[in-house]
MOPAC internal coordinates of N, CA, C and O (Angstrom, degrees):
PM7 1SCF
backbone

  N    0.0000 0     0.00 0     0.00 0    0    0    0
  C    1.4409 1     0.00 0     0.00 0    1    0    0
  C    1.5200 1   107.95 1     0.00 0    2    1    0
  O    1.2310 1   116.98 1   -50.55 1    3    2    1
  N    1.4926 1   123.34 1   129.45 1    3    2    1
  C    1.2908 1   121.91 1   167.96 1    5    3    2
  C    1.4774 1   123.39 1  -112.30 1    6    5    3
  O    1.2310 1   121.73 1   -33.10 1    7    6    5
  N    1.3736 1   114.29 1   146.90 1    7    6    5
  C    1.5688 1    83.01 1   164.49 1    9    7    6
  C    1.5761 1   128.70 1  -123.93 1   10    9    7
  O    1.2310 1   113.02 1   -34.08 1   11   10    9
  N    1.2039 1   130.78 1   145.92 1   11   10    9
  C    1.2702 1   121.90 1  -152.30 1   13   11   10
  C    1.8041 1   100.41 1   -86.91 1   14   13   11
  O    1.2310 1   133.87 1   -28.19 1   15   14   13
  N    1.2849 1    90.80 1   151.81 1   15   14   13
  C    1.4113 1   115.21 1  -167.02 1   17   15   14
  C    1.4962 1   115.43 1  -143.78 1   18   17   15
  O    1.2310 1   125.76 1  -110.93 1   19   18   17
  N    1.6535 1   106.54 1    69.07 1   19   18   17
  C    1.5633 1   109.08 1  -165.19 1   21   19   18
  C    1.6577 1   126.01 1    79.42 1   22   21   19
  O    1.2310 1   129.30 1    64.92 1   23   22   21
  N    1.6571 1    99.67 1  -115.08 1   23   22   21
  C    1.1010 1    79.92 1   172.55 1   25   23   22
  C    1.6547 1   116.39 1  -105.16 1   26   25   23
  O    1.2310 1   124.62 1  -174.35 1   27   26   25
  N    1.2586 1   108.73 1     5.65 1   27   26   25
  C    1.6164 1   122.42 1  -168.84 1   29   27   26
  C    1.3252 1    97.05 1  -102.68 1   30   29   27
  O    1.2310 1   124.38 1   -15.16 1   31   30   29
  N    1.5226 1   109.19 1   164.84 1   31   30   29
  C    1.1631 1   121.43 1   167.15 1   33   31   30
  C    1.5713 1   116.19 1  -138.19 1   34   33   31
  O    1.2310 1   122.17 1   -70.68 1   35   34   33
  N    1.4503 1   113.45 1   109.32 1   35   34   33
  C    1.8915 1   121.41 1  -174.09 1   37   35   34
  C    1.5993 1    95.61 1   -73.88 1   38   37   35
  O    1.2310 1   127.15 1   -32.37 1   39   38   37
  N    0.7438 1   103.85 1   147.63 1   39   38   37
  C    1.7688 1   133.48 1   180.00 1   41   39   38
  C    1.8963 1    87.87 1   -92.12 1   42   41   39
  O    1.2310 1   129.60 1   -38.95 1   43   42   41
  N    1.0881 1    99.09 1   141.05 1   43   42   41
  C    1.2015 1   120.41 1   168.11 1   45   43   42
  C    1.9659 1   123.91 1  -116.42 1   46   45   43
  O    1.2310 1   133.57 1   -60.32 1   47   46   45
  N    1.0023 1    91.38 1   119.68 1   47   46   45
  C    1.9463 1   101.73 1  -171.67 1   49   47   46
  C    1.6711 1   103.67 1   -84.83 1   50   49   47
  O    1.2310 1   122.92 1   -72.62 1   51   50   49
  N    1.4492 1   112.02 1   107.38 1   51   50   49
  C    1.2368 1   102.37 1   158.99 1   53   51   50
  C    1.4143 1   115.32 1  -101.70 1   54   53   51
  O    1.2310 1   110.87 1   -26.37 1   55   54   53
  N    1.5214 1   134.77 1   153.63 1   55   54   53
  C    1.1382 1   136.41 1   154.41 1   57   55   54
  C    1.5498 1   118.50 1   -69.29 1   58   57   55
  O    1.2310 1   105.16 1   -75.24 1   59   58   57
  N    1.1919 1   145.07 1   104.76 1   59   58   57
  C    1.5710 1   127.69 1   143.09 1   61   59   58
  C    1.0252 1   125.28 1   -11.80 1   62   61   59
  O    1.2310 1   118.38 1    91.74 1   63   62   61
  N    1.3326 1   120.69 1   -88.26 1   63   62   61
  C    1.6036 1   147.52 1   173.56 1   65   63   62
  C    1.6974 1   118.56 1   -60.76 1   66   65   63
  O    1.2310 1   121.27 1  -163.29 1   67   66   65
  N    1.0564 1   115.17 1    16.71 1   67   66   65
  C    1.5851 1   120.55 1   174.92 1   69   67   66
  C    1.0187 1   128.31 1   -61.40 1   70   69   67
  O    1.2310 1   116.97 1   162.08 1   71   70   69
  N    0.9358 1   123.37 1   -17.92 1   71   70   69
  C    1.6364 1   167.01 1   157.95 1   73   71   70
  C    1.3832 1   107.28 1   -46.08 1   74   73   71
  O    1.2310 1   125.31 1   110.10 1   75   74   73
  N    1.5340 1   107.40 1   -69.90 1   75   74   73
  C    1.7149 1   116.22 1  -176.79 1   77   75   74
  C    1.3595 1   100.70 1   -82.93 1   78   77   75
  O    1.2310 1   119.48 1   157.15 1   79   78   77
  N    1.2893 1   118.59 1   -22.85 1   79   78   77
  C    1.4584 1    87.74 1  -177.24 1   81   79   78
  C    1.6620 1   121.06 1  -105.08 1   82   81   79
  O    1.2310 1   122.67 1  -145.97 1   83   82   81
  N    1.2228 1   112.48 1    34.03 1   83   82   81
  C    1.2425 1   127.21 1  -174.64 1   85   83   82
  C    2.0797 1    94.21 1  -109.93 1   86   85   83
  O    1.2310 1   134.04 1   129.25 1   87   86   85
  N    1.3799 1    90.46 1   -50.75 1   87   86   85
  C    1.5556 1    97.23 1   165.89 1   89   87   86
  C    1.7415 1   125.68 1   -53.62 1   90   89   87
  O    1.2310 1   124.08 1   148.52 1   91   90   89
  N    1.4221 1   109.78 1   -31.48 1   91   90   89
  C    1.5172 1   120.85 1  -173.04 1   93   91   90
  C    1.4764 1    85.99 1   -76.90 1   94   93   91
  O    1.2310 1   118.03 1   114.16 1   95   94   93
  N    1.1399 1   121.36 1   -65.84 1   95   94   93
  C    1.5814 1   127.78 1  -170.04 1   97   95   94
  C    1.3671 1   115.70 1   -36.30 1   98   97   95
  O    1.2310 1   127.79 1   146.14 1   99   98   97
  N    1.8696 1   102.62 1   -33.86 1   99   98   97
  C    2.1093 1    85.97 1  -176.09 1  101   99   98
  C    1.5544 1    96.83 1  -100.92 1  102  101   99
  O    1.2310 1   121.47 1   179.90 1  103  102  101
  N    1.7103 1   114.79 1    -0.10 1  103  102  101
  C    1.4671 1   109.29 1   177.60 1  105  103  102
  C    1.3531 1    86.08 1   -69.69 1  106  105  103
  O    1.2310 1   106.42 1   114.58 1  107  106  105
  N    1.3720 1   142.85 1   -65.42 1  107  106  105
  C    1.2218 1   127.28 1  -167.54 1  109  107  106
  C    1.7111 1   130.95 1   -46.96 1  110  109  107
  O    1.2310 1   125.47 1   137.65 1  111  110  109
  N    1.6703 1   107.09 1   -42.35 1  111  110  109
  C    1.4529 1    99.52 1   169.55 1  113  111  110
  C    1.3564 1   123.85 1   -96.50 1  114  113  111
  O    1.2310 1   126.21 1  -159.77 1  115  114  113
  N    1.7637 1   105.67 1    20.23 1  115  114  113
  C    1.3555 1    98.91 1   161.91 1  117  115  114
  C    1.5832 1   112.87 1   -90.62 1  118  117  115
  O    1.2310 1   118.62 1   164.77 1  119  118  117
  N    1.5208 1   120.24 1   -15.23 1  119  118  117
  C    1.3093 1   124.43 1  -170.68 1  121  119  118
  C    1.9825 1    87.99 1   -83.41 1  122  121  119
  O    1.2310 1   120.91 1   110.89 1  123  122  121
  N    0.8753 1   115.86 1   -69.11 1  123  122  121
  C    1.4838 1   120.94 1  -170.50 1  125  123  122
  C    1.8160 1   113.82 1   -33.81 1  126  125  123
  O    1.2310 1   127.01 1   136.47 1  127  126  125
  N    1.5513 1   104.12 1   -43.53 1  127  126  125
  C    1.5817 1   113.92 1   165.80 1  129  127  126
  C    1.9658 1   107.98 1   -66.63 1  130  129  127
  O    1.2310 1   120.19 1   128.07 1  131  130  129
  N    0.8521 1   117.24 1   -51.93 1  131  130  129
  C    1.4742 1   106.91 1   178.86 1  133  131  130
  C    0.9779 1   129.95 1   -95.84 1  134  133  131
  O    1.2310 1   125.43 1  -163.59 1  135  134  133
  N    1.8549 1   107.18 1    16.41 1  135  134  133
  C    1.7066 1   113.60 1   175.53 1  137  135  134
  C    1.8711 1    87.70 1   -88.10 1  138  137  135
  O    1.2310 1   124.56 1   138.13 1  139  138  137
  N    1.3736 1   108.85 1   -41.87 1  139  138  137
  C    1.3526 1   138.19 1  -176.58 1  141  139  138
  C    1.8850 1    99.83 1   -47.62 1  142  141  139
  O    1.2310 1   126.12 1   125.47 1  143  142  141
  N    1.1017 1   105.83 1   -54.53 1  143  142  141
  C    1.6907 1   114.69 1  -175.77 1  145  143  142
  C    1.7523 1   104.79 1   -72.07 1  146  145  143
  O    1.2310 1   131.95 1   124.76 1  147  146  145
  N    1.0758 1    94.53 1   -55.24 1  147  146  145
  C    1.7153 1   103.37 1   174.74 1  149  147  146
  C    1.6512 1   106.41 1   -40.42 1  150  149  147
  O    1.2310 1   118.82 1   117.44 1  151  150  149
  N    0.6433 1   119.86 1   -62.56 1  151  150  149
  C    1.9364 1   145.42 1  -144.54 1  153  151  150
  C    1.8153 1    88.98 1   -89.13 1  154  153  151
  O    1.2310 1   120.48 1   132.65 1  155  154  153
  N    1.4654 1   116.69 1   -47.35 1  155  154  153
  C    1.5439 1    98.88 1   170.26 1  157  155  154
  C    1.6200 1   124.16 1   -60.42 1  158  157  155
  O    1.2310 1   129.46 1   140.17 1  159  158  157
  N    1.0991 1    99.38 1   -39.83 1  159  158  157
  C    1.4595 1   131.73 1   174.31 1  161  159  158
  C    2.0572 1   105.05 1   -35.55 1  162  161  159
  O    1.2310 1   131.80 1    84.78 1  163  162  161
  N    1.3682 1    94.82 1   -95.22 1  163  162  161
  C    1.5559 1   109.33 1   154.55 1  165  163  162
  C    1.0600 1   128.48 1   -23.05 1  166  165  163
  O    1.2310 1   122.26 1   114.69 1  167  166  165
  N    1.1097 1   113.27 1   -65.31 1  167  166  165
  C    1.7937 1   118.39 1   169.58 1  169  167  166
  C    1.3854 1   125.76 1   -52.73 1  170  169  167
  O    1.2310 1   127.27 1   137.34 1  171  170  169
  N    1.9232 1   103.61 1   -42.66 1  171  170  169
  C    1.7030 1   107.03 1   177.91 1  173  171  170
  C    1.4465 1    96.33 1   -60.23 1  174  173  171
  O    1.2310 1   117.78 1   132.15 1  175  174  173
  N    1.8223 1   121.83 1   -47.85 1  175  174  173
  C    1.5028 1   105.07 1  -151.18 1  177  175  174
  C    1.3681 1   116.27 1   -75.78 1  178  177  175
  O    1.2310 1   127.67 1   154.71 1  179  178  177
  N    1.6887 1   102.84 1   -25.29 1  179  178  177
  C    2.1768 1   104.59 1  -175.51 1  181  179  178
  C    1.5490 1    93.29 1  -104.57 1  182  181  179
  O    1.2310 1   113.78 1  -140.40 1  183  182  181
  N    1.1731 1   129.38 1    39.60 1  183  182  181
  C    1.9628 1   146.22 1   146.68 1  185  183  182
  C    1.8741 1    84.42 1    29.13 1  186  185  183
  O    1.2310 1   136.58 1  -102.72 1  187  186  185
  N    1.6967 1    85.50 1    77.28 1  187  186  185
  C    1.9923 1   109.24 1   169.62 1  189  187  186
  C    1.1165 1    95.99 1  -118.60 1  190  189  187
  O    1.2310 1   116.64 1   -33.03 1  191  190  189
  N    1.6115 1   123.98 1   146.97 1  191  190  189
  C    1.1868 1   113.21 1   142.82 1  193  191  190
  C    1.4602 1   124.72 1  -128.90 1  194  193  191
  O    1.2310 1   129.63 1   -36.30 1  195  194  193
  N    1.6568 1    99.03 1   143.70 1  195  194  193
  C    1.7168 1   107.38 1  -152.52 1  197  195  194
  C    1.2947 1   107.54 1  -138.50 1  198  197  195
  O    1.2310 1   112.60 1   -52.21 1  199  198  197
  N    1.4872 1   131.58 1   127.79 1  199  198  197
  C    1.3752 1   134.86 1  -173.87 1  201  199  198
  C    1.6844 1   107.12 1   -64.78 1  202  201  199
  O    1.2310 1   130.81 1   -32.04 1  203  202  201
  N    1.5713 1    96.74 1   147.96 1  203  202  201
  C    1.3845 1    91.51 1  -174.08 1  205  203  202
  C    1.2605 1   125.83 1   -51.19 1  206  205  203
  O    1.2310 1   108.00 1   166.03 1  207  206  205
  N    1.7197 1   140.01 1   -13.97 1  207  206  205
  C    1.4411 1   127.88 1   156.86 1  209  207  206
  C    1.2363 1   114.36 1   -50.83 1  210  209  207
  O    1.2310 1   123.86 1   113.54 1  211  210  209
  N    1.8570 1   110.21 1   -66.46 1  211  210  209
  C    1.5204 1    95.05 1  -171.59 1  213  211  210
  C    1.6502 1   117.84 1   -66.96 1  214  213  211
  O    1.2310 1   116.05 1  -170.68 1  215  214  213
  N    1.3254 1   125.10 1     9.32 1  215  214  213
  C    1.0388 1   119.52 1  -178.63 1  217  215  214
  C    1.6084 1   115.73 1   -86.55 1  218  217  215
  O    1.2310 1   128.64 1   138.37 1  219  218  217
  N    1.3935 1   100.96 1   -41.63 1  219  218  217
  C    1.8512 1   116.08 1   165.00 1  221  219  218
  C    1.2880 1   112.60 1   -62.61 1  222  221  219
  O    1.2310 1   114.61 1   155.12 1  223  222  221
  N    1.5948 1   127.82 1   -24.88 1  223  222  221
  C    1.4455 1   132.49 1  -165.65 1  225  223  222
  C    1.8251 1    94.87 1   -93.83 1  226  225  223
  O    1.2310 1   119.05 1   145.53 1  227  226  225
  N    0.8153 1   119.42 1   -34.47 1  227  226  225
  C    1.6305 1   114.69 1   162.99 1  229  227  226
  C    1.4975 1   133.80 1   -92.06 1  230  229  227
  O    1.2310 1   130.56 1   176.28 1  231  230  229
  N    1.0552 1    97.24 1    -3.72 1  231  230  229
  C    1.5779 1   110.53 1   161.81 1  233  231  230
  C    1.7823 1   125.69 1   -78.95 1  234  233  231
  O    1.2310 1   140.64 1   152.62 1  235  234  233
  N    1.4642 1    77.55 1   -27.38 1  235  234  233
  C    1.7434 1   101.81 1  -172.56 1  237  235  234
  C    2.0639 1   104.57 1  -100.45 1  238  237  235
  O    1.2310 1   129.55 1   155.06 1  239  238  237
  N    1.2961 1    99.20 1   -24.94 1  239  238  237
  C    1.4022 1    92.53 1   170.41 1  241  239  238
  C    1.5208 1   119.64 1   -98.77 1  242  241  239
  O    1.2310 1   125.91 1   173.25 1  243  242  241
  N    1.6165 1   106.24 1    -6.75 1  243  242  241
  C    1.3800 1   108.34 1   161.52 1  245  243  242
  C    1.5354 1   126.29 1   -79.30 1  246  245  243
  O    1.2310 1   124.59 1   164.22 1  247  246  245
  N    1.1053 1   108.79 1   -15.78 1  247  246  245
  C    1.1681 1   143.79 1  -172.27 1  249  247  246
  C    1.7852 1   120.22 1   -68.96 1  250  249  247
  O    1.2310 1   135.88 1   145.69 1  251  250  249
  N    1.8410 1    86.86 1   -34.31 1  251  250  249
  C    1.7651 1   107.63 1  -156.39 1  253  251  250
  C    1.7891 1    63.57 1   -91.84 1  254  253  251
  O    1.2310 1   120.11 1   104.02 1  255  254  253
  N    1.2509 1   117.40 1   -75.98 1  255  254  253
  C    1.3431 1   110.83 1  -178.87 1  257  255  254
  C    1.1558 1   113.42 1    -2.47 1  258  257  255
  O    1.2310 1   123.36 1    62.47 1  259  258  257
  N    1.4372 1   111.17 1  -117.53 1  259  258  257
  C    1.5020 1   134.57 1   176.13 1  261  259  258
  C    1.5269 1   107.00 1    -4.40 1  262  261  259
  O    1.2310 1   130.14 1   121.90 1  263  262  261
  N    1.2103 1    98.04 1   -58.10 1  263  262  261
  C    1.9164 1    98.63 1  -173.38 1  265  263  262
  C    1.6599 1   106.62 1   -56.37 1  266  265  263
  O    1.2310 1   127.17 1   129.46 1  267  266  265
  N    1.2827 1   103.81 1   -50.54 1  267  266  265
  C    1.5985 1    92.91 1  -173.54 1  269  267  266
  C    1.5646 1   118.23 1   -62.53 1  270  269  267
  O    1.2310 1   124.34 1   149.92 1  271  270  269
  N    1.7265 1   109.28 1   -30.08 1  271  270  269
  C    1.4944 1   113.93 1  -179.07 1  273  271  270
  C    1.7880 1    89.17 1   -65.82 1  274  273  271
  O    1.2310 1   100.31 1   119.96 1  275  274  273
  N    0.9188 1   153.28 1   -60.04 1  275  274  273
  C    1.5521 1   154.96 1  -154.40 1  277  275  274
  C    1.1331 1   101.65 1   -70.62 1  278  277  275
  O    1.2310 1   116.45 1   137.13 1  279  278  277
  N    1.3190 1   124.34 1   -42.87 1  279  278  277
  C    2.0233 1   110.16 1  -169.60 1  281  279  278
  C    1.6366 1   100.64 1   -92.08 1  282  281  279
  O    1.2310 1   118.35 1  -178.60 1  283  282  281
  N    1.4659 1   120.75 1     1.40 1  283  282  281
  C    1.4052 1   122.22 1   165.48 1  285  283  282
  C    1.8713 1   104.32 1   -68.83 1  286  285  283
  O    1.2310 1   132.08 1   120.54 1  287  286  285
  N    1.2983 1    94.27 1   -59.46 1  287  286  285
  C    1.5088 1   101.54 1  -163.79 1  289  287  286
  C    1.5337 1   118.47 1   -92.08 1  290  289  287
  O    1.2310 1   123.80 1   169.23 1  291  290  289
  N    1.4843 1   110.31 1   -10.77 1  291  290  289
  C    1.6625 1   113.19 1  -178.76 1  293  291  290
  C    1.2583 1    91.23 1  -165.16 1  294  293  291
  O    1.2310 1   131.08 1   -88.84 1  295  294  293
  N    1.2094 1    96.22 1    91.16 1  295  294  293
  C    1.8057 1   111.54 1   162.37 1  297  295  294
  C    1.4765 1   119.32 1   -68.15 1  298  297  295
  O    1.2310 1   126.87 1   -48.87 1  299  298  297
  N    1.3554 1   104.39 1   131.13 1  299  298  297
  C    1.5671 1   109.65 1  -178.52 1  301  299  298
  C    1.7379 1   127.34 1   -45.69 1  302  301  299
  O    1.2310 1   117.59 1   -12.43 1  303  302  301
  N    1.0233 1   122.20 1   167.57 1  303  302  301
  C    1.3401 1   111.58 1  -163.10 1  305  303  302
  C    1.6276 1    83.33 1  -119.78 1  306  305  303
  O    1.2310 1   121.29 1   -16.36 1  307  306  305
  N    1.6921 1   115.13 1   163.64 1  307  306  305
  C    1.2407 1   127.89 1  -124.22 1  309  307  306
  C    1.8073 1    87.13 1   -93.25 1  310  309  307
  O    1.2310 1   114.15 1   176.65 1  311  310  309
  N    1.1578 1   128.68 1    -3.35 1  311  310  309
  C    1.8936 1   123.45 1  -155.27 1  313  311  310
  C    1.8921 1    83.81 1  -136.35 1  314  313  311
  O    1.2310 1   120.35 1   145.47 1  315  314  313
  N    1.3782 1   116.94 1   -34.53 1  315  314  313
  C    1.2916 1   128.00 1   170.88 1  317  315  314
  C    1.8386 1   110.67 1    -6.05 1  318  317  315
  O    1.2310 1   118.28 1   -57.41 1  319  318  317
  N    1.3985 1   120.88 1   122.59 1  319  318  317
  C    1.5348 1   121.28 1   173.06 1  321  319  318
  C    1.2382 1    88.97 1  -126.61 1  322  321  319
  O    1.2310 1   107.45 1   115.04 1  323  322  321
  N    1.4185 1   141.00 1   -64.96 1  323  322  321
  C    1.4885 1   145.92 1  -146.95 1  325  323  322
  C    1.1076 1    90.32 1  -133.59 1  326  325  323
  O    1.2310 1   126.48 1   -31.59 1  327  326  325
  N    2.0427 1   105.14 1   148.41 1  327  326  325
  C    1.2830 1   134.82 1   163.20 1  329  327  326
  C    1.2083 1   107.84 1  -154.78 1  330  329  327
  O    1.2310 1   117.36 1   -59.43 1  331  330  329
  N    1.3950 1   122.63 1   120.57 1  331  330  329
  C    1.4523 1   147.09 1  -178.05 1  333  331  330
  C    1.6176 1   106.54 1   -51.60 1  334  333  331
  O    1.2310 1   118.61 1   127.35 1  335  334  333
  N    1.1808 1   120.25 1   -52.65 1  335  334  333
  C    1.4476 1   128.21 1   147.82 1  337  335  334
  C    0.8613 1   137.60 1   -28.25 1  338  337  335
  O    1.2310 1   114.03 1   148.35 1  339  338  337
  N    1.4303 1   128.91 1   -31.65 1  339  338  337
  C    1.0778 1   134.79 1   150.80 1  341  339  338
  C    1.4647 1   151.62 1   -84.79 1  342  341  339
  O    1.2310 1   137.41 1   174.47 1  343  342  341
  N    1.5333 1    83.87 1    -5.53 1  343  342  341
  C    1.6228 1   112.85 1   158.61 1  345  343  342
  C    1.5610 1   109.64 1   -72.58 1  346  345  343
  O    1.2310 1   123.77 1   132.69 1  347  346  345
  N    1.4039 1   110.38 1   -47.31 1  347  346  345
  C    1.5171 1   130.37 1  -170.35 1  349  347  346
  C    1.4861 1    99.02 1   -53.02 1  350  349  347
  O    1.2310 1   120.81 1   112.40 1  351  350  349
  N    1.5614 1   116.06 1   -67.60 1  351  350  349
  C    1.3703 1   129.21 1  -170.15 1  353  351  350
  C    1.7872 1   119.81 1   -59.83 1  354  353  351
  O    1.2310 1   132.50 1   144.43 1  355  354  353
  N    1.3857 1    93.46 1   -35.57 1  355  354  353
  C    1.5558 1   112.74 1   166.76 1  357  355  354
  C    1.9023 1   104.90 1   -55.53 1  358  357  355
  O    1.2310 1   122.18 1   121.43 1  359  358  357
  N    0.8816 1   113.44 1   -58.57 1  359  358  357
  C    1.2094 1   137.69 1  -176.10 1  361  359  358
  C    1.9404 1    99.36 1   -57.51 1  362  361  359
  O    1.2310 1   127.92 1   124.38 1  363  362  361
  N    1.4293 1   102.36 1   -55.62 1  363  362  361
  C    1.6609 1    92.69 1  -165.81 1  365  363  362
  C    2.0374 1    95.57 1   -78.57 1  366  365  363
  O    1.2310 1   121.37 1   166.24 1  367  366  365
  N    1.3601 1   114.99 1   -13.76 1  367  366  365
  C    1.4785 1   107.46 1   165.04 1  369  367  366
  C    0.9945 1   150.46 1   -69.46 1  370  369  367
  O    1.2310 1   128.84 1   165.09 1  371  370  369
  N    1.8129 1   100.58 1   -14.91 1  371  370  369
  C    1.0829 1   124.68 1  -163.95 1  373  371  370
  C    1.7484 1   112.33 1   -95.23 1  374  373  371
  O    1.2310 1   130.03 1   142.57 1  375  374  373
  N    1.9140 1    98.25 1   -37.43 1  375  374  373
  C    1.3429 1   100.22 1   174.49 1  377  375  374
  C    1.9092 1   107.04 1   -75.21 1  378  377  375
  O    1.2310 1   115.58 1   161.17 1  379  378  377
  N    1.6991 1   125.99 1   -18.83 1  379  378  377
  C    1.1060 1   121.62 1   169.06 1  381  379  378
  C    1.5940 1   103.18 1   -55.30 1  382  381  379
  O    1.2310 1   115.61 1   110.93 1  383  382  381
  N    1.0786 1   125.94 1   -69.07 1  383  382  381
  C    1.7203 1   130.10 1   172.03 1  385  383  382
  C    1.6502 1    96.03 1   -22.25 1  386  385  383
  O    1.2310 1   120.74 1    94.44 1  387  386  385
  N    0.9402 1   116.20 1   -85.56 1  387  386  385
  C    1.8306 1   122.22 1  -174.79 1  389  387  386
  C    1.7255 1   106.88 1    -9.10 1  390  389  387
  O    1.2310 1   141.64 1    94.13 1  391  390  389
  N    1.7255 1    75.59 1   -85.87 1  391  390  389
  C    1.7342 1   117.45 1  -176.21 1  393  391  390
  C    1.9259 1    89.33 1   -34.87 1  394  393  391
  O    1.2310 1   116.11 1    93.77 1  395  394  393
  N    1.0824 1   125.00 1   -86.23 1  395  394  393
  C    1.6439 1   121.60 1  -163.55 1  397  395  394
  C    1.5510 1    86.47 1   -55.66 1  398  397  395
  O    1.2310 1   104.70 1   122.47 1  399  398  397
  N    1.4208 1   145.88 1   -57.53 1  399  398  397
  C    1.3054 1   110.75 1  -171.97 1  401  399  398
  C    1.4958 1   141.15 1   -25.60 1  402  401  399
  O    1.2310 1   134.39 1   128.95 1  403  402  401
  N    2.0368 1    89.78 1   -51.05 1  403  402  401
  C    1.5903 1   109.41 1  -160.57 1  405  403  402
  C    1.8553 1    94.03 1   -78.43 1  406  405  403
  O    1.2310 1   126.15 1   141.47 1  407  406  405
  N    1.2237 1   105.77 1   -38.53 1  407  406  405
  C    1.8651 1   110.91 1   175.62 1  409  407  406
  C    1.1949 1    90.90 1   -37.44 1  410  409  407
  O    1.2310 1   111.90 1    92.01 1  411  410  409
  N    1.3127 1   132.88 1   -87.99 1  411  410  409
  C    1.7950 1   134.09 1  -141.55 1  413  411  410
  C    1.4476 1   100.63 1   -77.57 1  414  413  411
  O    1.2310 1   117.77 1  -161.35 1  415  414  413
  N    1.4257 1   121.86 1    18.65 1  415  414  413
  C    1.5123 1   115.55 1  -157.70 1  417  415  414
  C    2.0719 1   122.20 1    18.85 1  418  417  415
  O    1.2310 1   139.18 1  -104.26 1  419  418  417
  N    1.1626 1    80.41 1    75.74 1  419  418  417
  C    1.8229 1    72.39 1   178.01 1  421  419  418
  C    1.2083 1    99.51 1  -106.55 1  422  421  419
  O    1.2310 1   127.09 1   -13.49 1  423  422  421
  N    1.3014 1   103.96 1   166.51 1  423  422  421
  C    2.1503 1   119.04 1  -159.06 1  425  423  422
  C    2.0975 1    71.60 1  -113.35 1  426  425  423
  O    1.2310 1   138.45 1   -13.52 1  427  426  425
  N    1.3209 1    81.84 1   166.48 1  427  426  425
  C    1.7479 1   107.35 1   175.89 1  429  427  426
  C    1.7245 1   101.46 1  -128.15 1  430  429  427
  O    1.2310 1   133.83 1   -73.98 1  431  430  429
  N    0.9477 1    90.87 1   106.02 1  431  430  429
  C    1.7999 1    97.95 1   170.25 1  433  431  430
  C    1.3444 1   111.04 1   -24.72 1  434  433  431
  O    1.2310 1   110.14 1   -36.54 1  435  434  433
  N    1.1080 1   136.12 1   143.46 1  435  434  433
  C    1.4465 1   164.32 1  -160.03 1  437  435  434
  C    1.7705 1    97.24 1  -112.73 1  438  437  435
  O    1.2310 1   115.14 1   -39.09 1  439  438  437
  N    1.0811 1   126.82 1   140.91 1  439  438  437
  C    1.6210 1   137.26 1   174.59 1  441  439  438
  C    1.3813 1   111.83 1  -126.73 1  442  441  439
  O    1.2310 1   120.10 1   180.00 1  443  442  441

């Protein structure tokens, strides 16, 4: 579709999928906010302290955790968006992440 403009005519760009990808976009900063919540969480309870990357980066890998321990043992239900439980489990994965960190004593790169 163009639309005319005198003597020119601009082409007009529609997206198809604009739709999904407006949706991917808050799937993404909804994971980043509750990798972010997770990871404060963790950190207050095993008393770490971690700049806000590595703090979102363990929130979000506690997270991958938790989810897989939860869709092992209580698979989501079919209309399912949110489960409180899975905040919880996110949460108890995240201080496991910690906990095996501080075990093997590993350092976290410095930036």
């Amino acid at each position: 579709m163009s639309l005319p403009i005198g003597n020119f005519a601009i082409a007009r760009v529609e997206f198809p999928n604009r739709r999904s990808y407006n949706a991917n976009m808050l799937h993404l900063i909804w994971y980043l906010f509750v990798g972010f919540l997770v990871g404060c969480v963790a950190k207050a309870l095993m008393h770490m302290h971690l700049s806000i990357t590595w703090t979102v980066v363990l929130g979000i890998v506690g997270s991958i955790i938790g989810g897989a321990v939860t869709h092992l043992f209580y698979p989501p239900s079919a209309g399912g968006k949110f489960h409180l439980g899975g905040i919880i489990v996110s949460i108890i994965g995240a201080i496991l992440v910690l906990y095996i960190w501080h075990k093997f004593r590993l350092q976290l790169p410095r930036g």
